[in-house]
mmJSON file of the N, C-alpha and C atoms, coordinates in Angstrom:
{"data_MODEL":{"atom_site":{
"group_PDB":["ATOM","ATOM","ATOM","ATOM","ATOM","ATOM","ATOM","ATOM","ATOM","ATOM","ATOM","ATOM","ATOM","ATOM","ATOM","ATOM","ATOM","ATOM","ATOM","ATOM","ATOM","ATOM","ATOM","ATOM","ATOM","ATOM","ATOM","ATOM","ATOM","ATOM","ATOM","ATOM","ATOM","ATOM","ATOM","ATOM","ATOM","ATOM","ATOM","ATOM","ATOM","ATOM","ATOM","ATOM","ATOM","ATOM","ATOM","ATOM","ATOM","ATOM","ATOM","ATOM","ATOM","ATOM","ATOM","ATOM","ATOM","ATOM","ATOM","ATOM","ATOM","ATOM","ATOM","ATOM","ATOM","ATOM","ATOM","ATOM","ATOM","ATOM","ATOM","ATOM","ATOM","ATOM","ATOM","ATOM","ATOM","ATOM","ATOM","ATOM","ATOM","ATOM","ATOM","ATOM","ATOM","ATOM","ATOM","ATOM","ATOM","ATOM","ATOM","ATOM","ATOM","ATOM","ATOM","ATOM","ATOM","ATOM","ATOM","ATOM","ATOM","ATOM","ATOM","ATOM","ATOM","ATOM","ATOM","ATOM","ATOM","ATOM","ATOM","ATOM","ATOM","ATOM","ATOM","ATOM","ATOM","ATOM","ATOM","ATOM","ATOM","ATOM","ATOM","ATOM","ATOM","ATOM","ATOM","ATOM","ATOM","ATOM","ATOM","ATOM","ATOM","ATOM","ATOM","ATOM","ATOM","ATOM","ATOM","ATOM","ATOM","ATOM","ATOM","ATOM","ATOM","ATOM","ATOM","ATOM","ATOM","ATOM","ATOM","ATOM","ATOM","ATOM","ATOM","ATOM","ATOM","ATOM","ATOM","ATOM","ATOM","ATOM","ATOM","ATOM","ATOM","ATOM","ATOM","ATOM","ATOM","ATOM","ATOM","ATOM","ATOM","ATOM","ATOM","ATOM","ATOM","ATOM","ATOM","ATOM","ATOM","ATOM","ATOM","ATOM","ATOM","ATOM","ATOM","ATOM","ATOM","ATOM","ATOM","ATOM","ATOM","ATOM","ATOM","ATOM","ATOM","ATOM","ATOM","ATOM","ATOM","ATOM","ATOM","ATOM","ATOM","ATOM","ATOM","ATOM","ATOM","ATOM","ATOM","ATOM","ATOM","ATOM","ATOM","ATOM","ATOM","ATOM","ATOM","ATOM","ATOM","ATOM"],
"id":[1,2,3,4,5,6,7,8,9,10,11,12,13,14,15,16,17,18,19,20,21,22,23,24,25,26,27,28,29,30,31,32,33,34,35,36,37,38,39,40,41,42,43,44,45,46,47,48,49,50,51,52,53,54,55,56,57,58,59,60,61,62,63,64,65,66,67,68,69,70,71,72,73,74,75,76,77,78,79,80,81,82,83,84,85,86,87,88,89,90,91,92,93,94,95,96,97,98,99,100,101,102,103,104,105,106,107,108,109,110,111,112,113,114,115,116,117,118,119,120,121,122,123,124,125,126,127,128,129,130,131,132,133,134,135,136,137,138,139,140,141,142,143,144,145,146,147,148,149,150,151,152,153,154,155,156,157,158,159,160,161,162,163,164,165,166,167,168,169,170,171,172,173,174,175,176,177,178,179,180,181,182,183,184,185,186,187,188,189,190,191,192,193,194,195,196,197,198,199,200,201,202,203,204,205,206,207,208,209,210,211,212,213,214,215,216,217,218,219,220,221,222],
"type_symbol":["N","C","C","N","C","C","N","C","C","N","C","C","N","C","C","N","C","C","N","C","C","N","C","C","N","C","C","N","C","C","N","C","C","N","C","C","N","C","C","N","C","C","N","C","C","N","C","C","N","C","C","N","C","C","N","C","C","N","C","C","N","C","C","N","C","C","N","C","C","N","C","C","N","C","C","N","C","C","N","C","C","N","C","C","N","C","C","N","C","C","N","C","C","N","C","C","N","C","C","N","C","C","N","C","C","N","C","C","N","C","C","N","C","C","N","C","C","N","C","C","N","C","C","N","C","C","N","C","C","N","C","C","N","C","C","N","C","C","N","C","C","N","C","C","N","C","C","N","C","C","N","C","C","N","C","C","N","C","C","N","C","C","N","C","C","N","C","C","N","C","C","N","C","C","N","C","C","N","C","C","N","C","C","N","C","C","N","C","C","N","C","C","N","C","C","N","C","C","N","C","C","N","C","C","N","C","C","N","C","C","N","C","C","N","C","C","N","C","C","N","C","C"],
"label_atom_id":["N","CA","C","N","CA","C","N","CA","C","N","CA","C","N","CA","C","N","CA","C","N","CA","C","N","CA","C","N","CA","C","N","CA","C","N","CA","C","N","CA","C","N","CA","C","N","CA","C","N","CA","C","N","CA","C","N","CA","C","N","CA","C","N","CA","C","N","CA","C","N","CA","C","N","CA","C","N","CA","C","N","CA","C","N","CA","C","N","CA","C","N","CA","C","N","CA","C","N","CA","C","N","CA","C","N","CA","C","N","CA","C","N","CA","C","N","CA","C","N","CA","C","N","CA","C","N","CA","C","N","CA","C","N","CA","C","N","CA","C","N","CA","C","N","CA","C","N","CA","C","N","CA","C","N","CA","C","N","CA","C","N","CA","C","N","CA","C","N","CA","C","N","CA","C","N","CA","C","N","CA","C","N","CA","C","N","CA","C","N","CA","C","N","CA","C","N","CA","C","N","CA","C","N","CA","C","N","CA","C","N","CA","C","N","CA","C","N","CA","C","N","CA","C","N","CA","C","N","CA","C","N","CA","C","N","CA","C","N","CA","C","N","CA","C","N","CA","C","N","CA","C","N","CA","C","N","CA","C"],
"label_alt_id":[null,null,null,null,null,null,null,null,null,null,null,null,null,null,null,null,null,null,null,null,null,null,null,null,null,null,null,null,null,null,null,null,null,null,null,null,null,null,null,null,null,null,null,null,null,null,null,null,null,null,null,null,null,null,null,null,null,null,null,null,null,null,null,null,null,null,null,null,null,null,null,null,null,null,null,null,null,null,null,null,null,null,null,null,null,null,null,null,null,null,null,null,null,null,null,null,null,null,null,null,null,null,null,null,null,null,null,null,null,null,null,null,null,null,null,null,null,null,null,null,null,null,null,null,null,null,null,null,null,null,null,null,null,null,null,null,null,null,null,null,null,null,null,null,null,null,null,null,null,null,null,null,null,null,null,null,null,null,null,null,null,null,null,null,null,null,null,null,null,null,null,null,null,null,null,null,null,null,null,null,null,null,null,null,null,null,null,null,null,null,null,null,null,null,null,null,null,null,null,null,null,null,null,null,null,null,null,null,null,null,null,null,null,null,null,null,null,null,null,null,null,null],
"label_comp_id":["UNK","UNK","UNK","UNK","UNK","UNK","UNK","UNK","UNK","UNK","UNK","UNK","UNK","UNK","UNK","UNK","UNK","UNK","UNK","UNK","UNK","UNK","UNK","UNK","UNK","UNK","UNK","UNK","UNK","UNK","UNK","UNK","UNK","UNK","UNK","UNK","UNK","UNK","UNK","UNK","UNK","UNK","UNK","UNK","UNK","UNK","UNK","UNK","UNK","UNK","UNK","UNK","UNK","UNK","UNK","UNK","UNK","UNK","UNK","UNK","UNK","UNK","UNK","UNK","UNK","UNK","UNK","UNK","UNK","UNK","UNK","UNK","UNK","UNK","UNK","UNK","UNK","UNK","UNK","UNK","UNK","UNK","UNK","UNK","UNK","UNK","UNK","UNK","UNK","UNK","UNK","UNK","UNK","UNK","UNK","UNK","UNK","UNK","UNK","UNK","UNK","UNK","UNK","UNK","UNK","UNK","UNK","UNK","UNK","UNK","UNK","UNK","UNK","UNK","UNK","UNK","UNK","UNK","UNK","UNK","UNK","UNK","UNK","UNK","UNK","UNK","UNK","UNK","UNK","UNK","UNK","UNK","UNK","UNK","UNK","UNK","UNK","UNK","UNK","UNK","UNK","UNK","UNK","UNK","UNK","UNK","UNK","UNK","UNK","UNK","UNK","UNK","UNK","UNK","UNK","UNK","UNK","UNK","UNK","UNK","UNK","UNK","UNK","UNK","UNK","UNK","UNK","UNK","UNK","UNK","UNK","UNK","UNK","UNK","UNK","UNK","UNK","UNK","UNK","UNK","UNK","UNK","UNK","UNK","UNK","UNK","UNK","UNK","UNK","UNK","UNK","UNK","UNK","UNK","UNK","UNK","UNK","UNK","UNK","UNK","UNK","UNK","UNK","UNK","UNK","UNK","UNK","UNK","UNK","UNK","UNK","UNK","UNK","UNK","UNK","UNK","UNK","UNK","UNK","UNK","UNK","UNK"],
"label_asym_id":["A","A","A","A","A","A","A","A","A","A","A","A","A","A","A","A","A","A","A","A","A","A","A","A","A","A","A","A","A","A","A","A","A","A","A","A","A","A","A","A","A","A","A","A","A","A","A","A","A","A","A","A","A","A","A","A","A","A","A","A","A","A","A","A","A","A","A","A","A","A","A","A","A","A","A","A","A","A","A","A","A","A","A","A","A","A","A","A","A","A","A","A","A","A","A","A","A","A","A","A","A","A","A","A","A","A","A","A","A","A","A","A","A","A","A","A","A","A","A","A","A","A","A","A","A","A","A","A","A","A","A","A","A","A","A","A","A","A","A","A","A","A","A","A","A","A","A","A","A","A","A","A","A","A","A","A","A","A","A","A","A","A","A","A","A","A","A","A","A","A","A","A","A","A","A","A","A","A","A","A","A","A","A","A","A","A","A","A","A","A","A","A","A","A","A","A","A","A","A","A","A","A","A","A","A","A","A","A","A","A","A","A","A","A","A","A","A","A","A","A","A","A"],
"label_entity_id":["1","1","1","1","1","1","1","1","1","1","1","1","1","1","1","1","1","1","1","1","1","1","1","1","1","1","1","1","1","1","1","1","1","1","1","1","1","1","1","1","1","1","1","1","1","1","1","1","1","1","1","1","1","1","1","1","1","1","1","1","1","1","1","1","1","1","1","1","1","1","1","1","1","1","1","1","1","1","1","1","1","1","1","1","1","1","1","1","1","1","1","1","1","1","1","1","1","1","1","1","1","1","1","1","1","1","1","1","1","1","1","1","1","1","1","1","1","1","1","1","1","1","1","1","1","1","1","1","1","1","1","1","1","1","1","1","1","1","1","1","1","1","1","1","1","1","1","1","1","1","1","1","1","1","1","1","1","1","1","1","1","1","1","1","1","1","1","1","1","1","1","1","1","1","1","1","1","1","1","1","1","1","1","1","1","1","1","1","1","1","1","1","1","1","1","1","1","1","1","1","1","1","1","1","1","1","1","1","1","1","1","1","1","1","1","1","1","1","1","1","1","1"],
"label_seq_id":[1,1,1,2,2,2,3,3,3,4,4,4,5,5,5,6,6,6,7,7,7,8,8,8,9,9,9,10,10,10,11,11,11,12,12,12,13,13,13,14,14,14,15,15,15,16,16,16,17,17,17,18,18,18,19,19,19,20,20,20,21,21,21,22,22,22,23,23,23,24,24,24,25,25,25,26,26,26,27,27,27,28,28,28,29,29,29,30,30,30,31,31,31,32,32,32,33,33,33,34,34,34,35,35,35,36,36,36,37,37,37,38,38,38,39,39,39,40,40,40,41,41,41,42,42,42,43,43,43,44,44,44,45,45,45,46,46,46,47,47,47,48,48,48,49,49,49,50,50,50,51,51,51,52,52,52,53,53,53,54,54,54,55,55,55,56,56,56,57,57,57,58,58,58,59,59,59,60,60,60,61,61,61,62,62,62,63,63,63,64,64,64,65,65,65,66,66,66,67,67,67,68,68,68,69,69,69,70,70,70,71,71,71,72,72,72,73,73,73,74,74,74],
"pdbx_PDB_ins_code":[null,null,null,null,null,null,null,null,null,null,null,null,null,null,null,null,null,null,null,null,null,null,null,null,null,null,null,null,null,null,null,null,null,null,null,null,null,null,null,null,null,null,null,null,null,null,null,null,null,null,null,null,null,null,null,null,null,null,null,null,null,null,null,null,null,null,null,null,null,null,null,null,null,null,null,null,null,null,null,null,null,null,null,null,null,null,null,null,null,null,null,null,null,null,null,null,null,null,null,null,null,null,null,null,null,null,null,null,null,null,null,null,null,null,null,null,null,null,null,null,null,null,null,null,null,null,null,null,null,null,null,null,null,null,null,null,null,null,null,null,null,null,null,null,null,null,null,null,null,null,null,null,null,null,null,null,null,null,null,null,null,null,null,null,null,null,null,null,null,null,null,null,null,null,null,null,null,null,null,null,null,null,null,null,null,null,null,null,null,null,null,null,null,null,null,null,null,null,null,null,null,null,null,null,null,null,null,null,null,null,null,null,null,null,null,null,null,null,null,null,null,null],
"Cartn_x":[93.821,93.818,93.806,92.972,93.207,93.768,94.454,95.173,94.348,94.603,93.857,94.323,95.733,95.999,95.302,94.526,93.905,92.297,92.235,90.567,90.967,92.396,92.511,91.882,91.789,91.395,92.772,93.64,94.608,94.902,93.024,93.365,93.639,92.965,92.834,94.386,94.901,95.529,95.554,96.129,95.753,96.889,97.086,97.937,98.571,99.809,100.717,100.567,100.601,100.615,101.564,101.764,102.784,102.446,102.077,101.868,102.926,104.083,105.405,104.289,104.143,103.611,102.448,101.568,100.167,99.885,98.702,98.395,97.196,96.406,95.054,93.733,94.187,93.083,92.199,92.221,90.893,90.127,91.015,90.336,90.077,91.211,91.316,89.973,89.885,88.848,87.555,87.401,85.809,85.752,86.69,87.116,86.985,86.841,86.864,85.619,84.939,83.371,83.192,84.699,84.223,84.396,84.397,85.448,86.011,87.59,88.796,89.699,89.395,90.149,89.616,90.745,89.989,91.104,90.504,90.729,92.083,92.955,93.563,94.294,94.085,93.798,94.246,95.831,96.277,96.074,96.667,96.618,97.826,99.019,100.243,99.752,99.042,99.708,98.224,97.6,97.059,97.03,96.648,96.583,95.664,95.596,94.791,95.556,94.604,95.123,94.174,94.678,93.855,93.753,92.507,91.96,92.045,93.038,93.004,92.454,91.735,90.693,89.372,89.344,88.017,88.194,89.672,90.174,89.279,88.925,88.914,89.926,90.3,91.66,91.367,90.428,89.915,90.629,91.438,92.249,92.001,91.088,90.62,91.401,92.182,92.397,94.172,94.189,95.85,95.681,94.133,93.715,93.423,93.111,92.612,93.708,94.482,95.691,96.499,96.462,97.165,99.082,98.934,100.436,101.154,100.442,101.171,101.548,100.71,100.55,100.44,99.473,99.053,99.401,100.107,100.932,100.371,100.154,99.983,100.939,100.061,101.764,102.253,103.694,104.202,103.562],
"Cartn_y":[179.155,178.404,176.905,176.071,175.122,174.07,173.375,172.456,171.271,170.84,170.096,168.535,168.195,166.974,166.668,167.555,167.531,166.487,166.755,165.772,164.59,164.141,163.243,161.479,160.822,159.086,158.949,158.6,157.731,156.563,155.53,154.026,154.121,154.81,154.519,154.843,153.761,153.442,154.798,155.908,156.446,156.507,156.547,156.619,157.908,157.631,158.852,159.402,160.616,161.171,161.983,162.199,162.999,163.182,164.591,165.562,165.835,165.344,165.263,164.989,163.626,162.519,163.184,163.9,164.585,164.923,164.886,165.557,166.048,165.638,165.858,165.671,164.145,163.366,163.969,163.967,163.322,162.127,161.0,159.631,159.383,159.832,159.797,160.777,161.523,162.781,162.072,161.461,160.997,159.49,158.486,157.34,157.687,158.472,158.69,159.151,157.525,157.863,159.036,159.094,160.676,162.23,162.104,163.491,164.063,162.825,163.509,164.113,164.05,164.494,165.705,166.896,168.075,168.078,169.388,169.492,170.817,170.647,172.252,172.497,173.78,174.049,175.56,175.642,177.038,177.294,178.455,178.72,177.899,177.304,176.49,175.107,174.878,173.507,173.213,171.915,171.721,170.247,169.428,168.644,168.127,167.226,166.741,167.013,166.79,167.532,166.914,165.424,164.585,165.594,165.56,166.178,165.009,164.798,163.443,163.296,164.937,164.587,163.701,163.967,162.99,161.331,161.194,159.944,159.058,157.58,156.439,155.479,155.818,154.14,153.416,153.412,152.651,152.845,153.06,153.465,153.287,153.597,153.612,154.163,156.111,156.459,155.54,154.754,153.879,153.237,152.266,152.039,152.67,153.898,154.698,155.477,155.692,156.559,156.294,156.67,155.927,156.071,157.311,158.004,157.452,156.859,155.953,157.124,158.783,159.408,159.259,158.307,157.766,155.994,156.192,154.169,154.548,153.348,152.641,153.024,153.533,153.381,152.243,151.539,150.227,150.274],
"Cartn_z":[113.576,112.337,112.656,111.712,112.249,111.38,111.734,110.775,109.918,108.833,108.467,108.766,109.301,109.873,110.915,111.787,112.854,112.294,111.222,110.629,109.908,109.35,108.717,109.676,109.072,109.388,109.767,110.465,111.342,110.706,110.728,110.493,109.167,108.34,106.859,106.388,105.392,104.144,103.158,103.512,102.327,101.382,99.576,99.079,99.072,98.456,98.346,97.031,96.586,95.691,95.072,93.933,92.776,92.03,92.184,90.711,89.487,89.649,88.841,87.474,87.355,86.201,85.479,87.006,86.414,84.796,84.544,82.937,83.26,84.131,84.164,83.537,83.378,82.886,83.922,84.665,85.834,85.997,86.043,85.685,86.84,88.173,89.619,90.385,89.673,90.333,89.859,88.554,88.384,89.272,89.565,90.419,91.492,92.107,93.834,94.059,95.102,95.49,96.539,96.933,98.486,97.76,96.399,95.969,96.538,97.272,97.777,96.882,95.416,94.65,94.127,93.937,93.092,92.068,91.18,89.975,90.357,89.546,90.046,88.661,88.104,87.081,86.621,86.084,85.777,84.039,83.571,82.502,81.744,82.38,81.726,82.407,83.814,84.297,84.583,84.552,85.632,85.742,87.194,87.784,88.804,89.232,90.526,91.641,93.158,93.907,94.902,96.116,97.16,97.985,98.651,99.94,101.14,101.621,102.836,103.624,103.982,104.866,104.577,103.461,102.876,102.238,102.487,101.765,102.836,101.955,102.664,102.752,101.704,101.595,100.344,99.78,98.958,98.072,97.797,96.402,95.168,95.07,93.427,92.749,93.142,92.317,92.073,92.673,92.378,91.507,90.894,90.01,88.682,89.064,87.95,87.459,87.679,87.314,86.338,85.246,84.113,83.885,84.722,84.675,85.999,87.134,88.31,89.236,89.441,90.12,91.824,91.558,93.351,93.42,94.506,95.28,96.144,96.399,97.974,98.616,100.148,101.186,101.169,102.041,102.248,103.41],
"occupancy":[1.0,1.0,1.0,1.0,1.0,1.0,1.0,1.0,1.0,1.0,1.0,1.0,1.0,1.0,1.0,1.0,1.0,1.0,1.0,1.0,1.0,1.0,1.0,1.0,1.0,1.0,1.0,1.0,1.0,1.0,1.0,1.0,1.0,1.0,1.0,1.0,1.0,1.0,1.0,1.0,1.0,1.0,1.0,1.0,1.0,1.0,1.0,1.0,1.0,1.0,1.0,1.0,1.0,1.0,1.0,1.0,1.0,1.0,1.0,1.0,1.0,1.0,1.0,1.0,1.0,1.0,1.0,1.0,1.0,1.0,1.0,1.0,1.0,1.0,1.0,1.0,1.0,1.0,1.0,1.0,1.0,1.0,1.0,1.0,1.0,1.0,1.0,1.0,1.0,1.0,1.0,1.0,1.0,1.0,1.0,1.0,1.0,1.0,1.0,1.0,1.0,1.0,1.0,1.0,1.0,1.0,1.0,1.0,1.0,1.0,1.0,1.0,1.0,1.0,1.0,1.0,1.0,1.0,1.0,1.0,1.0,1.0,1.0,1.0,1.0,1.0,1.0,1.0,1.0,1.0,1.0,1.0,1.0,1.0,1.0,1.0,1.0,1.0,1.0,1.0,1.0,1.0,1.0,1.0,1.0,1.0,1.0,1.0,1.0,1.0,1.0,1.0,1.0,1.0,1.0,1.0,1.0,1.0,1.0,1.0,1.0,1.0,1.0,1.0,1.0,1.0,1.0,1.0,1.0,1.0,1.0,1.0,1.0,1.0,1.0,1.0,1.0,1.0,1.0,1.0,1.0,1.0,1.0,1.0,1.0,1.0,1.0,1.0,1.0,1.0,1.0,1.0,1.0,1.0,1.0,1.0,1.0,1.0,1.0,1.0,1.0,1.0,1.0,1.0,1.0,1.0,1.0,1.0,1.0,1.0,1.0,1.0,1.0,1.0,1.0,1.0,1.0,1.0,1.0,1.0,1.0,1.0],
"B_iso_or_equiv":[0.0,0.0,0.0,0.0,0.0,0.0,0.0,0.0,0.0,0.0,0.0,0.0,0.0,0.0,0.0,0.0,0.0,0.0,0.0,0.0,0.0,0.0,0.0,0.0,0.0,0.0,0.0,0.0,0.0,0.0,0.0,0.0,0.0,0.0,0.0,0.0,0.0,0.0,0.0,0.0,0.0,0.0,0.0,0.0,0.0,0.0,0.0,0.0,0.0,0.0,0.0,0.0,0.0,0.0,0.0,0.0,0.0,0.0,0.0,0.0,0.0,0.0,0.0,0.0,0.0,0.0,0.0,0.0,0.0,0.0,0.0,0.0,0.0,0.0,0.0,0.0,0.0,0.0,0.0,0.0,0.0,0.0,0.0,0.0,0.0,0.0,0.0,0.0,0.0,0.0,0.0,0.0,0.0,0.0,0.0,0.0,0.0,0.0,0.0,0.0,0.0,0.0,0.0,0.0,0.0,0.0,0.0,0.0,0.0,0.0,0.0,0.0,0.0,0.0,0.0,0.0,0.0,0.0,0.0,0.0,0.0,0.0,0.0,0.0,0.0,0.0,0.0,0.0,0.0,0.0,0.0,0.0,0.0,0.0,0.0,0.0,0.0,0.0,0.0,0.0,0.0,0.0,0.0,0.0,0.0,0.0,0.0,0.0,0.0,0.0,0.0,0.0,0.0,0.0,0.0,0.0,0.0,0.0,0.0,0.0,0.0,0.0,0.0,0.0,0.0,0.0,0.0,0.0,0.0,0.0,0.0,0.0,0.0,0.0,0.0,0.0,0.0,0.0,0.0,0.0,0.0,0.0,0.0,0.0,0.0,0.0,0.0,0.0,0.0,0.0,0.0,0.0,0.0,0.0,0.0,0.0,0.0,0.0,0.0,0.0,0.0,0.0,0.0,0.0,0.0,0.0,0.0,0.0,0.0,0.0,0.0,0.0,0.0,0.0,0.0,0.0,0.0,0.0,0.0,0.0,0.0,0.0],
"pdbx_formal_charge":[null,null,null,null,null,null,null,null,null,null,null,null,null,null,null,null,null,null,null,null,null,null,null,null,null,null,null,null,null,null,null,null,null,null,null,null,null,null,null,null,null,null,null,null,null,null,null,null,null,null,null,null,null,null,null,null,null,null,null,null,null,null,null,null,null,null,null,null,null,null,null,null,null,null,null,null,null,null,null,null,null,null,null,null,null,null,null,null,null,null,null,null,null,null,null,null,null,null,null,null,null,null,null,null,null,null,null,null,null,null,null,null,null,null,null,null,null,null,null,null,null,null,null,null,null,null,null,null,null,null,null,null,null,null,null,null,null,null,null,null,null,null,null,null,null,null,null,null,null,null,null,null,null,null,null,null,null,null,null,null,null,null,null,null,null,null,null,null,null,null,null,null,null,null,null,null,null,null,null,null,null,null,null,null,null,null,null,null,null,null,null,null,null,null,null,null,null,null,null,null,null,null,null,null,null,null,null,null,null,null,null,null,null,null,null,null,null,null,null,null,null,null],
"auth_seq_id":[1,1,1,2,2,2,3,3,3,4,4,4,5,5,5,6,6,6,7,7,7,8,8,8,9,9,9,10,10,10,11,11,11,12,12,12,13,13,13,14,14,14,15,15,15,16,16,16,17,17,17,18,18,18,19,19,19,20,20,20,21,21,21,22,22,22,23,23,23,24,24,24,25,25,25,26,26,26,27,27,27,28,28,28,29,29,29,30,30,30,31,31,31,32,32,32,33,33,33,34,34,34,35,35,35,36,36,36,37,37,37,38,38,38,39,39,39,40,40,40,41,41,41,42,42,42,43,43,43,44,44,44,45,45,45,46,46,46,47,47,47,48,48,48,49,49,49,50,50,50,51,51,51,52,52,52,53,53,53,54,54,54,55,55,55,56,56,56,57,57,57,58,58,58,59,59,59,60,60,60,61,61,61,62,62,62,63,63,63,64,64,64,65,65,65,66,66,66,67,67,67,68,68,68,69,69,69,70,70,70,71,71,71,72,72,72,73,73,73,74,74,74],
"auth_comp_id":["UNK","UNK","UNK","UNK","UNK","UNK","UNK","UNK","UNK","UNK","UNK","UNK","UNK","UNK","UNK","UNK","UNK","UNK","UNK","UNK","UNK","UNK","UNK","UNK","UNK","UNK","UNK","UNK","UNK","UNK","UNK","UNK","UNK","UNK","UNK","UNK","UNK","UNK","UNK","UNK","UNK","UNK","UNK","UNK","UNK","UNK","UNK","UNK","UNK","UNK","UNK","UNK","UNK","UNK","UNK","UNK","UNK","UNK","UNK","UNK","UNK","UNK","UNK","UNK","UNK","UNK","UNK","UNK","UNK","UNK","UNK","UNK","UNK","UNK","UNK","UNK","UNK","UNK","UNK","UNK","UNK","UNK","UNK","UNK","UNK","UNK","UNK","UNK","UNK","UNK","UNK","UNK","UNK","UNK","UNK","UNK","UNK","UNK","UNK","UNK","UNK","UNK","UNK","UNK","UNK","UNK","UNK","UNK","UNK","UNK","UNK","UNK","UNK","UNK","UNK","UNK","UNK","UNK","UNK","UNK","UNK","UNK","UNK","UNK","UNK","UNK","UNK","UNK","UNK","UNK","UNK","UNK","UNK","UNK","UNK","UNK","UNK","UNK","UNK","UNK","UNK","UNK","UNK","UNK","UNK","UNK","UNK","UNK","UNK","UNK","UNK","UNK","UNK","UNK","UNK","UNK","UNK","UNK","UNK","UNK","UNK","UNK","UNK","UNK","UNK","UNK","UNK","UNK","UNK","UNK","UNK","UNK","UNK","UNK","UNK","UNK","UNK","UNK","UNK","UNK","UNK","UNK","UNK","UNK","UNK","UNK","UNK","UNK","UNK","UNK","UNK","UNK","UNK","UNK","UNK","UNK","UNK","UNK","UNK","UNK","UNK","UNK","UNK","UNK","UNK","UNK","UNK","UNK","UNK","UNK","UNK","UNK","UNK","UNK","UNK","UNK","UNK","UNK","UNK","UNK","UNK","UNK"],
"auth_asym_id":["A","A","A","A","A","A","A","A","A","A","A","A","A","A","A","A","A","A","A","A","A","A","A","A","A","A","A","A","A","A","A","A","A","A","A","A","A","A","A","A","A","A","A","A","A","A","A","A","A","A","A","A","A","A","A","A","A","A","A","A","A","A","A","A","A","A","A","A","A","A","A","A","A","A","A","A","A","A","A","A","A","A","A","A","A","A","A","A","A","A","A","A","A","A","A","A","A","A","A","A","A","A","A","A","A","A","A","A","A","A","A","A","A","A","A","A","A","A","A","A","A","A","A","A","A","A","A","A","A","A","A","A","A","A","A","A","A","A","A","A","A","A","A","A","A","A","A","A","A","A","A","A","A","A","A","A","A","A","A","A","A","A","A","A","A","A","A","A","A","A","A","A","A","A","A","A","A","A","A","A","A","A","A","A","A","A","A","A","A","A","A","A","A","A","A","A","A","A","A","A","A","A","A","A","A","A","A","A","A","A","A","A","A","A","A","A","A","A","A","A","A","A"],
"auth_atom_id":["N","CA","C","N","CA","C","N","CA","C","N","CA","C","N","CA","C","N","CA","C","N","CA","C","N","CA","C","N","CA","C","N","CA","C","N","CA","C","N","CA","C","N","CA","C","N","CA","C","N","CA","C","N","CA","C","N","CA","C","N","CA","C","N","CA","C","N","CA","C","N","CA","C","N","CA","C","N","CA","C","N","CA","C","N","CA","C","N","CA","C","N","CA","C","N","CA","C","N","CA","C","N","CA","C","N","CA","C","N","CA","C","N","CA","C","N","CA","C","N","CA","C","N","CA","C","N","CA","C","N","CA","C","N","CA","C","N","CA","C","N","CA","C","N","CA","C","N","CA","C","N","CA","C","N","CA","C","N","CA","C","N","CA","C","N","CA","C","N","CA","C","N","CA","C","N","CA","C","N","CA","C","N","CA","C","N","CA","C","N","CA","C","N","CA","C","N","CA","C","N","CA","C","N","CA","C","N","CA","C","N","CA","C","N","CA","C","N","CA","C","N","CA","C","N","CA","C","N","CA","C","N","CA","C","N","CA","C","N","CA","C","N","CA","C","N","CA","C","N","CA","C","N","CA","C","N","CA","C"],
"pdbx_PDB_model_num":[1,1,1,1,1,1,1,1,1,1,1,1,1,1,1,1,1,1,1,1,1,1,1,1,1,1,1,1,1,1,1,1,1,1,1,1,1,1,1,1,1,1,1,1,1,1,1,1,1,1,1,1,1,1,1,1,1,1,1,1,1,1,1,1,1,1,1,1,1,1,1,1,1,1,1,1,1,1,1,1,1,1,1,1,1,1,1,1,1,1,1,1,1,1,1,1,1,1,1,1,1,1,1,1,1,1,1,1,1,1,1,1,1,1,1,1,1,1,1,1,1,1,1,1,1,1,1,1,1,1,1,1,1,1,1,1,1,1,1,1,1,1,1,1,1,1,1,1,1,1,1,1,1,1,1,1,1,1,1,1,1,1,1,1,1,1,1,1,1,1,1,1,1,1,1,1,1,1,1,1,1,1,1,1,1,1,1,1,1,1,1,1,1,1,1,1,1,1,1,1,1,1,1,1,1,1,1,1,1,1,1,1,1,1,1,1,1,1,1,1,1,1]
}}}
């Protein structure tokens, strides 16, 4: 099996995330030029959900987030 920390970017900035706040706009999932963001989607809950392997750093979705889901690391 192989881990997926094994493909992440090192240099890149990526933000932290919390689904706590989630509603699932998807303002973050249509904002992200790599579609590191997916959709995740039950019959009671659903939310977004970063793929870090595909993050750049660019943090759009820290911008786009209306609920303050995704910060910047320090």
């Amino acid at each position: 099996m192989v881990h997926i920390t094994l493909f992440m970017k090192k240099d890149v900035k990526q933000p932290e995330f919390s689904s706590r706040n989630c509603t699932g706009c998807w303002r973050c999932v249509d904002t992200c030029p790599e579609k590191a963001i997916i959709r995740v989607g039950f019959l009671w809950h659903r939310h977004a959900k970063p793929l870090y392997y595909r993050c750049i750093g660019c943090n759009r979705c820290v911008a786009a987030c209306p609920h303050g889901c995704f910060r910047e690391k320090d």
